[in-house]
C-alpha positions as protocol buffer text, in pm:
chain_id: "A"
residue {
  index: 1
  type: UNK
  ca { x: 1902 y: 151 z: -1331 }
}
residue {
  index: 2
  type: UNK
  ca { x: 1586 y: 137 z: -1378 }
}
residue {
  index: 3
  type: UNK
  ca { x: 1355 y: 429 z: -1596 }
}
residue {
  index: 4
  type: UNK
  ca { x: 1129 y: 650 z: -1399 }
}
residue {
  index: 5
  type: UNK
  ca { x: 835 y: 556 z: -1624 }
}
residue {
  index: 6
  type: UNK
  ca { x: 821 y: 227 z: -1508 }
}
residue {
  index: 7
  type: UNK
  ca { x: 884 y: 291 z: -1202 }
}
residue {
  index: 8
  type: UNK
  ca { x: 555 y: 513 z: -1216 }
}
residue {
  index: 9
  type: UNK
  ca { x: 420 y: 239 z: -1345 }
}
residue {
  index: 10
  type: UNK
  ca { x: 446 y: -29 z: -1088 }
}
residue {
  index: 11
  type: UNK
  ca { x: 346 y: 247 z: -828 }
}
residue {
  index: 12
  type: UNK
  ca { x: 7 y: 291 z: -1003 }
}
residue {
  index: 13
  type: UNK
  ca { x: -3 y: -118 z: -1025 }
}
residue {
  index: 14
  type: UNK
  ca { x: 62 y: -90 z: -650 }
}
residue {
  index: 15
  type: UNK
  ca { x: -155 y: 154 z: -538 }
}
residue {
  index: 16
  type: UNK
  ca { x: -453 y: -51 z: -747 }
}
residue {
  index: 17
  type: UNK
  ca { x: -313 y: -409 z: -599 }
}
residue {
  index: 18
  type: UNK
  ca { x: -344 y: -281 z: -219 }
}
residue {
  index: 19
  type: UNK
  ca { x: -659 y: -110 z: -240 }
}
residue {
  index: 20
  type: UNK
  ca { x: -842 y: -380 z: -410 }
}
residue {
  index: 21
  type: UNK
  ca { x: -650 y: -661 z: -150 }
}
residue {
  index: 22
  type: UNK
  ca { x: -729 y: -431 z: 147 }
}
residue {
  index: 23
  type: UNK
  ca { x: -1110 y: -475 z: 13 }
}
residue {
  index: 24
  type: UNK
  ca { x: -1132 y: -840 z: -61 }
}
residue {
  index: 25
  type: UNK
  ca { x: -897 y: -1031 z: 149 }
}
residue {
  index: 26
  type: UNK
  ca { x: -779 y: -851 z: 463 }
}
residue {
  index: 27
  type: UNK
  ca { x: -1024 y: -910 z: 750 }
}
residue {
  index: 28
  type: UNK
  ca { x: -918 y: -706 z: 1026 }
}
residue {
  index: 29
  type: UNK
  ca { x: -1177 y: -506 z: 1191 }
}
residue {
  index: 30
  type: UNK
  ca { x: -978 y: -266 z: 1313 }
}
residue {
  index: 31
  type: UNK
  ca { x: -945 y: -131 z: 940 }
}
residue {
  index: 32
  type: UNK
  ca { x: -1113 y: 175 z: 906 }
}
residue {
  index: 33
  type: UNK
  ca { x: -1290 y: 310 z: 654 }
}
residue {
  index: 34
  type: UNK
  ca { x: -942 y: 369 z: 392 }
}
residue {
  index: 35
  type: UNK
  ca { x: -830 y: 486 z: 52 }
}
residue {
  index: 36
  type: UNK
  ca { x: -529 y: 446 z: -72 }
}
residue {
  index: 37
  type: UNK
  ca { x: -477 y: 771 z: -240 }
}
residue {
  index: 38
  type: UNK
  ca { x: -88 y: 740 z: -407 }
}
residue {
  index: 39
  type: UNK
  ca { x: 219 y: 507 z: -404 }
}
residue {
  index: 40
  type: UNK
  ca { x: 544 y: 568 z: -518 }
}
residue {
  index: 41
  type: UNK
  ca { x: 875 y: 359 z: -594 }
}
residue {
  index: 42
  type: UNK
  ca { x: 1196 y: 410 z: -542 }
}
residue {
  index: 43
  type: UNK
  ca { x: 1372 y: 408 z: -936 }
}
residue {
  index: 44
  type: UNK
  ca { x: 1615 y: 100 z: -819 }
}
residue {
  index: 45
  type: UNK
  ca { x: 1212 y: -71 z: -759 }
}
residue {
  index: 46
  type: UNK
  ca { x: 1317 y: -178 z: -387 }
}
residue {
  index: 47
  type: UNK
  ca { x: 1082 y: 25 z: -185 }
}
residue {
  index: 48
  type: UNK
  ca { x: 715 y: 168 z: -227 }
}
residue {
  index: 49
  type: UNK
  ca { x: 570 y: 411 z: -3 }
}
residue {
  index: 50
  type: UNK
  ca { x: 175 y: 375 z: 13 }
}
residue {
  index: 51
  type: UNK
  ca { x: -58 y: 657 z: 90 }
}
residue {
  index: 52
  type: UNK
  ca { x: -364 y: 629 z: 251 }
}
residue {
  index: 53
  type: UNK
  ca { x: -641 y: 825 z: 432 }
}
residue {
  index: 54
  type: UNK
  ca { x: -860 y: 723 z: 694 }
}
residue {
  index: 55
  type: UNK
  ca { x: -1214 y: 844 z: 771 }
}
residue {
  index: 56
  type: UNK
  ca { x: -1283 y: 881 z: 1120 }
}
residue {
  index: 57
  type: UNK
  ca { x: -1109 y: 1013 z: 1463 }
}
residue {
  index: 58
  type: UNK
  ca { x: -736 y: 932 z: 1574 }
}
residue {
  index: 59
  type: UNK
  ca { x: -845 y: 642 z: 1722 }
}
residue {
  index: 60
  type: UNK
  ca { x: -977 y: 485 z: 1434 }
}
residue {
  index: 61
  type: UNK
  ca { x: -684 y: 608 z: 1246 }
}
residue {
  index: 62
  type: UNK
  ca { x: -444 y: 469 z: 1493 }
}
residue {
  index: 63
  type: UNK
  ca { x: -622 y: 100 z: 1445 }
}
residue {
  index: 64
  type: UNK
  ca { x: -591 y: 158 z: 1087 }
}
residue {
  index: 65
  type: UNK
  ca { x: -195 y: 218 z: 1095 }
}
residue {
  index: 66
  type: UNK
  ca { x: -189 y: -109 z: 1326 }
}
residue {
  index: 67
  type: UNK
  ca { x: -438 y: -293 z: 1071 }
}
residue {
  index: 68
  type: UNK
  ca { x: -216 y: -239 z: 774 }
}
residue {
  index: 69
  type: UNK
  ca { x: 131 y: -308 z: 976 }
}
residue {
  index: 70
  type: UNK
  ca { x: 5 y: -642 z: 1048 }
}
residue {
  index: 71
  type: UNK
  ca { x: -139 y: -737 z: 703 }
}
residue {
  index: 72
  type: UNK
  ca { x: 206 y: -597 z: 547 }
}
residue {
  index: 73
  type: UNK
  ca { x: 306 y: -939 z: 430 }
}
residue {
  index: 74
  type: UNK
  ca { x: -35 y: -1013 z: 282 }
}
residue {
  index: 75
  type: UNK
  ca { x: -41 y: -670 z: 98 }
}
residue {
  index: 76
  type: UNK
  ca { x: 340 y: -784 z: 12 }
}
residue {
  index: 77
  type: UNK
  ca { x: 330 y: -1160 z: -148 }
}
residue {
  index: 78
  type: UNK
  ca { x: 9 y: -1029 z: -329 }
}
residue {
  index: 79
  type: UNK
  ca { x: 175 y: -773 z: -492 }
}
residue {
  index: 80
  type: UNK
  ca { x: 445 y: -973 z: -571 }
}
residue {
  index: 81
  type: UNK
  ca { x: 238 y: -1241 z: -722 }
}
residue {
  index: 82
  type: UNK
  ca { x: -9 y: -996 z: -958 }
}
residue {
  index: 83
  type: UNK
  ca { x: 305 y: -747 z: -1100 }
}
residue {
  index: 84
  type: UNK
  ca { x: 566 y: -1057 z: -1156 }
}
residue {
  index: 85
  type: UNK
  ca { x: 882 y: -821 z: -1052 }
}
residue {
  index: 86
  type: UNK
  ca { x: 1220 y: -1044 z: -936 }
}
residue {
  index: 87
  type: UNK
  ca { x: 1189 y: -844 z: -629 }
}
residue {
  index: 88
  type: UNK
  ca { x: 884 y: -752 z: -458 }
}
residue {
  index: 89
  type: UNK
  ca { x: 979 y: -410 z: -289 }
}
residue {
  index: 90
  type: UNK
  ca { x: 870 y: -353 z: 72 }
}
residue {
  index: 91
  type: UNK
  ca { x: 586 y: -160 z: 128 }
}
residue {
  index: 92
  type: UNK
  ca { x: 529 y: 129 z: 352 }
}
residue {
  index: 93
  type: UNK
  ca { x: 222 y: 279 z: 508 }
}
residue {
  index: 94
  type: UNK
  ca { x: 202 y: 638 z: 539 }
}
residue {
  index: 95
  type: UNK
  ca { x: -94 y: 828 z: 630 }
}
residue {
  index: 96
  type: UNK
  ca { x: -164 y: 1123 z: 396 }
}
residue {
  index: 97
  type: UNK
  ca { x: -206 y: 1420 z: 568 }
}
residue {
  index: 98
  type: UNK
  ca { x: -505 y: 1530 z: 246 }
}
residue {
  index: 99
  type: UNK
  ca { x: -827 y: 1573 z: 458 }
}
């Protein structure tokens, strides 16, 4: 079992290691203009939830949600390779509902 701490932790790590990927390496121009506002782990470290907001109409947030589905395995390996973890846990993109 793993301490809630560091599971805190690795969801701020996460939250940092997605927004700054989303910036630099992920070319899709269907992204909109996002922020990842929060992330959270699960304690046993094998999921992360990711929220984000989008500025713009539904439209633009609906490219957005497609955007980050398909560069989930980017997002993925590169969080796996900058935090180290035996287990990389799967992310998952939900849209924050913070205007």
């Amino acid at each position: 079992m793993v301490d809630a701490a560091r599971a805190r932790k690795l969801a701020d790590r996460i939250k940092v290691i997605v927004a700054e990927t989303l910036e630099l390496k992920v070319k899709d121009p269907r992204l909109g203009f996002i922020t990842v506002t929060d992330a959270k782990v699960t304690n046993d470290l094998q999921q992360a939830t990711v929220f984000y907001t989008v500025f713009g109409d539904d439209s633009e947030k609906a490219d957005t949600a497609a955007a980050l589905e398909s560069a989930r395995g980017v997002l993925r390996s590169e969080v796996g390779r900058q935090t180290g973890v035996r287990h990389t846990p799967t992310l998952e993109f939900v849209a924050d509902a913070v205007p």
